[in-house]
C-alpha positions as CSV (number, residue, x, y, z in Angstrom):
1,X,0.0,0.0,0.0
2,X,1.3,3.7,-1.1
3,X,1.9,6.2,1.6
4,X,-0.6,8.5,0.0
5,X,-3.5,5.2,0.5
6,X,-2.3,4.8,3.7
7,X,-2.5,8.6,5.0
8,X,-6.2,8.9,2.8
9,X,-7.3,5.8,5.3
10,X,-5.6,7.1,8.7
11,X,-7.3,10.8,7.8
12,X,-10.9,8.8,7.1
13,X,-10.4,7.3,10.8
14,X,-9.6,10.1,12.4
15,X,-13.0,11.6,10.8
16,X,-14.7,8.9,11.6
17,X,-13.2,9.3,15.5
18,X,-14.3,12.6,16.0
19,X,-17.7,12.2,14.6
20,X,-18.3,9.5,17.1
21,X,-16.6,12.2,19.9
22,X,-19.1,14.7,18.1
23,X,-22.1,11.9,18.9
24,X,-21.5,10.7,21.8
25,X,-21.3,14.6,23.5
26,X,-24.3,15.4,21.7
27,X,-25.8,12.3,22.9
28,X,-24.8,12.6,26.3
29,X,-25.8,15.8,26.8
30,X,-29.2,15.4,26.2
31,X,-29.3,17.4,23.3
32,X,-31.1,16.8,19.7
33,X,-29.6,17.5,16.3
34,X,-32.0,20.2,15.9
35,X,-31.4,21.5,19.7
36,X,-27.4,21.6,18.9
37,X,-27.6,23.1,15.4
38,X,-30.0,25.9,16.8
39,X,-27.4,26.4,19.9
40,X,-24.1,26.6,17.2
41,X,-25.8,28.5,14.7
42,X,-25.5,26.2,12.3
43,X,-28.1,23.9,10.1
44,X,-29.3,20.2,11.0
45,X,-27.8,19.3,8.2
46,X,-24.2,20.1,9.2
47,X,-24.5,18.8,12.8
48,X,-25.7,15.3,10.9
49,X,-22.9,15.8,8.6
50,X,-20.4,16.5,11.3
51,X,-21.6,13.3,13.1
52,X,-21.4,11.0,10.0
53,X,-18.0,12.1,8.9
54,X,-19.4,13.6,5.9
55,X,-18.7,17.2,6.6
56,X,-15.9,17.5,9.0
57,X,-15.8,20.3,11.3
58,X,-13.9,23.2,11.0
59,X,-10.8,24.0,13.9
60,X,-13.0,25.2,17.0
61,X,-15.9,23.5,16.5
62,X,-15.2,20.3,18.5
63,X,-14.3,23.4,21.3
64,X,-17.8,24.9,21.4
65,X,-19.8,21.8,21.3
66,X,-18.0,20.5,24.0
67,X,-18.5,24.4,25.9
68,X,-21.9,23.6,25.4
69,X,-22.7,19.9,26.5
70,X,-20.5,21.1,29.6
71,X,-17.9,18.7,28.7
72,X,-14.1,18.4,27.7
73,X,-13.0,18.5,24.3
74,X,-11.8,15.4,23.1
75,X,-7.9,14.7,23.7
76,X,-5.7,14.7,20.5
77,X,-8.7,16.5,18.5
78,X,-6.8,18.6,16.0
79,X,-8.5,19.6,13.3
80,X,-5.8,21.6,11.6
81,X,-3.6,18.3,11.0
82,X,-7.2,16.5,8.8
C-alpha cells in the first residue's frame, strides 16, 4: 500500500473518531440534532454531517460543542492536521 493510501485511510479514521466524539457529546448531553444546530448556529444538516463524517468540522468547533454539552473537548482532537 502507497503512503498516499495509507494517510487517505488514517485521515478517514480520524474523521470517523471525531464524529463519534461529536455523537456521543451530543448524545450525552441530552441534546437533539436540531437543539445543537439551533445552539451553534448552524443547520441540522451540518450537525448530521459533522456526526457522520461527511462534513468535517472546521478547527473550534469540537471546542464549542463540547462548551456547550458542559464537557471536555476530546484529547488529540486537532482539526488543523485532517
Amino acid at each position: 500500500m502507497s503512503y498516499t493510501s495509507q494517510h487517505k485511510m488514517s485521515h478517514k479514521r480520524q474523521i470517523k473518531s471525531l464524529s463519534r466524539q461529536i455523537q456521543i457529546m451530543r448524545h450525552d448531553s441530552g441534546l437533539t440534532q436540531p437543539q445543537l444546530a439551533k445552539l451553534m448556529g448552524v443547520s441540522v444538516r451540518t450537525v448530521s454531517g459533522w456526526e457522520t463524517g461527511d462534513r468535517p468540522p472546521k478547527d473550534g468547533v469540537l471546542e464549542q460543542i463540547a462548551r456547550i454539552c458542559h464537557q471536555s473537548a476530546p484529547e488529540g482532537a486537532n482539526l488543523g492536521d485532517l
